[in-house]
N, C-alpha and C positions, 0 to 999 in steps of 0.2 A: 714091065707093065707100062704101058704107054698112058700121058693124059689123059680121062675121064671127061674132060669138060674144054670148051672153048678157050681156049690161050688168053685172058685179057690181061697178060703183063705187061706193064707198061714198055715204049722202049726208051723211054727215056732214065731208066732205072740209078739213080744212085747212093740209097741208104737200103740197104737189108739189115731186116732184123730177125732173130731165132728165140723160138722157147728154148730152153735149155733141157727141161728133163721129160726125155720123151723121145725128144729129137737131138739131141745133140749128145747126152747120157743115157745110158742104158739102164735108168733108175730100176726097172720091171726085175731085173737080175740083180742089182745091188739089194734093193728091199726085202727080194727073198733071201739072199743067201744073208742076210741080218738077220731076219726072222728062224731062218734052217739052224746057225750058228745059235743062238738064245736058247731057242725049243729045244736043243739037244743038252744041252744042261741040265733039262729037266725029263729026258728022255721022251720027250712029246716030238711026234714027228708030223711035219705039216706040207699041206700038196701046193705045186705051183698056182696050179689049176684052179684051186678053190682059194689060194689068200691074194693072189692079182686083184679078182675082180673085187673083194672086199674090199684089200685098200683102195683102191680108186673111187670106192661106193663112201666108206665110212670115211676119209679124206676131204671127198664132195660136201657132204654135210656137214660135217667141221667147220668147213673155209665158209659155208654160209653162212653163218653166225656172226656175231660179234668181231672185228679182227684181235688175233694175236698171232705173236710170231711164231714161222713153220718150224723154230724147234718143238713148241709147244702141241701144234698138231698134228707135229710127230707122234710124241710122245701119249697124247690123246687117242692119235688113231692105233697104236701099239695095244693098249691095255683095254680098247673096242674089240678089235681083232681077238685077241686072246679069250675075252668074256664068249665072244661069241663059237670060237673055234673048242671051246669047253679045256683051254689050256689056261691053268692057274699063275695067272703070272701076276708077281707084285707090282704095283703100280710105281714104289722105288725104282724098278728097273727096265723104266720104262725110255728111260733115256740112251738105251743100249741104239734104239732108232734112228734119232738124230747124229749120233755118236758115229752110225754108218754111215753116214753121207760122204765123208772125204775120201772115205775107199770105192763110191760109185764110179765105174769108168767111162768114160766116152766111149761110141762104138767108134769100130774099126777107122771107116769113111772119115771122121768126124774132124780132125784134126788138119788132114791135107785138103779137104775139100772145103773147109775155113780158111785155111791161107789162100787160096786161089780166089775164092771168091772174094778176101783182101785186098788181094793184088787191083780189082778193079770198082770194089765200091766200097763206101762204110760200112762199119757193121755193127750192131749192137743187140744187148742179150734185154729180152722180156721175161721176167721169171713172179712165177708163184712162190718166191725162197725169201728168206731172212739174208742180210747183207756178209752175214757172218759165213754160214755154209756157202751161201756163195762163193765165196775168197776160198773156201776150200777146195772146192768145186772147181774151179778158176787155173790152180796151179798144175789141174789134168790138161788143160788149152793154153799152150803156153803162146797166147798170140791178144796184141793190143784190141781192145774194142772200143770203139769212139762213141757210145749210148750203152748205157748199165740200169733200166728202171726196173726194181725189185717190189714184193708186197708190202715191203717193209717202208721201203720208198715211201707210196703212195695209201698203205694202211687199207689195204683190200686187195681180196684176190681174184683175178681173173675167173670167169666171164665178166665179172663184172668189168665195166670198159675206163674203169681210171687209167692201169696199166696206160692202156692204148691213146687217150687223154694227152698222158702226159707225156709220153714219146711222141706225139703230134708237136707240141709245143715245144719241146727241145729242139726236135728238126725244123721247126718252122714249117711245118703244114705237113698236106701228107704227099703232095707233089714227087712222083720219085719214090714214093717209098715200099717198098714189097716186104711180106713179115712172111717168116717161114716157120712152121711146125708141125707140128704128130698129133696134139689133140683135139678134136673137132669141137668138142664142149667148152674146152680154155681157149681156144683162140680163133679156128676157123668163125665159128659162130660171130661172136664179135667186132670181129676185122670185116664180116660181111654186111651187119648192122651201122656201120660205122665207114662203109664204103672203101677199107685199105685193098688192096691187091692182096690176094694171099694164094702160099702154095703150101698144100695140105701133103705133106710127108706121111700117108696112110703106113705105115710099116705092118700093123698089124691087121689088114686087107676088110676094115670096117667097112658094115654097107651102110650108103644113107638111107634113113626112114622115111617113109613118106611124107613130105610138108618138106624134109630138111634140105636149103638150098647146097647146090653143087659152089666149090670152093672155083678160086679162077681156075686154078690148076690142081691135077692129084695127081703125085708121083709115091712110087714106093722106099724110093731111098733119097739122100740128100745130094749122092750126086747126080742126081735125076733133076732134083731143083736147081742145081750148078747148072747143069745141060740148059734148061730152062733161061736160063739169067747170063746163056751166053759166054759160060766159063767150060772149060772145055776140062 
């Protein structure tokens, strides 16, 4: 799939940054297969299809509230899920969630197309996570990042634009800087209200809405945004 929208990367490029789950992990399969493993203990059997979109849904509303740490709305959006899905699950065991994070994998790309794009700029991770699953998250990418702002960081979660705030202010402005990821709602959005360059890693072929501005760039995979940024 080719660009979607006018190219306006910068070419003076020299800090990239990534969401992490979405785009860089394959959370959409770790979360199920947490959720597959749990239900089956209790012989309750649960569809891709219908518990993706809930987490994403009941996860959304969580993080607008109040902040607390994403283990906790893990564990929140777990025992949501369940209410709703008519599986009885104790709210005790609701930690089975977060508990799956350090087995989410990176996809395939993920790994080599981060060392390349290394090779020639900074790179640092923007996440919606706690410091702690991070670090475990971390030991699947075994490669330095020079910028790490988490929710935990900054005590809010993306869209809203502290994240983006306060990686401005570490790099010292936004000069140079291109932010890359998979969720239009956590981060395209954002980065366009806030004027950063962004390259919108659509993997899962979303179309935009009416009103919704086009991202600088939409690729479908990450080494599409390498291509992009001049990394071969």
């Amino acid at each position: 799939m080719a660009s979607c929208a006018p190219v306006a990367i910068p070419k003076n490029v020299s800090f990239v940054t990534f969401d992490v789950y979405g785009t860089l992990i394959d959370w959409e399969t770790g979360v199920y297969e947490a959720f597959r493993a749990e239900a089956d203990r209790d012989g309750f059997t649960l569809e891709r299809d219908e518990l993706i979109p809930l987490f994403h849904e009941i996860q959304q509303q969580i993080q607008a509230g109040s902040y607390e740490l994403y283990a906790e709305v893990l564990r929140r959006t777990a025992v949501q899920i369940s209410k709703q899905l008519g599986w009885p699950l104790e709210p005790s065991r609701s930690g089975f969630l977060p508990d799956s994070v350090q087995r989410w994998q990176p996809f395939k790309e993920t790994n080599p197309t981060l060392a390349k794009i290394a090779k020639k700029y900074k790179i640092g991770l923007i996440s919606n996570i706690d410091d702690k699953l991070l670090g475990q998250t971390r030991r699947h990418m075994p490669i330095d990042f020079d910028l790490v702002v988490t929710a935990q960081q900054v005590r809010s979660y993306k869209p809203d634009p502290a994240h983006f705030t306060e990686c401005e202010r570490r790099i010292g402005g936004k000069k140079g800087w291109v932010h890359v990821a998979a969720s239009y709602y956590h981060d395209v959005e954002p980065c366009l209200k806030k004027k950063i360059p962004v390259i919108w890693v659509n993997r899962n072929k979303q179309a935009l809405e009416p009103g919704q501005k086009k991202p600088d760039a939409e690729v479908a995979t990450l080494r599409e945004a390498a291509k992009l940024l001049d990394v071969g």
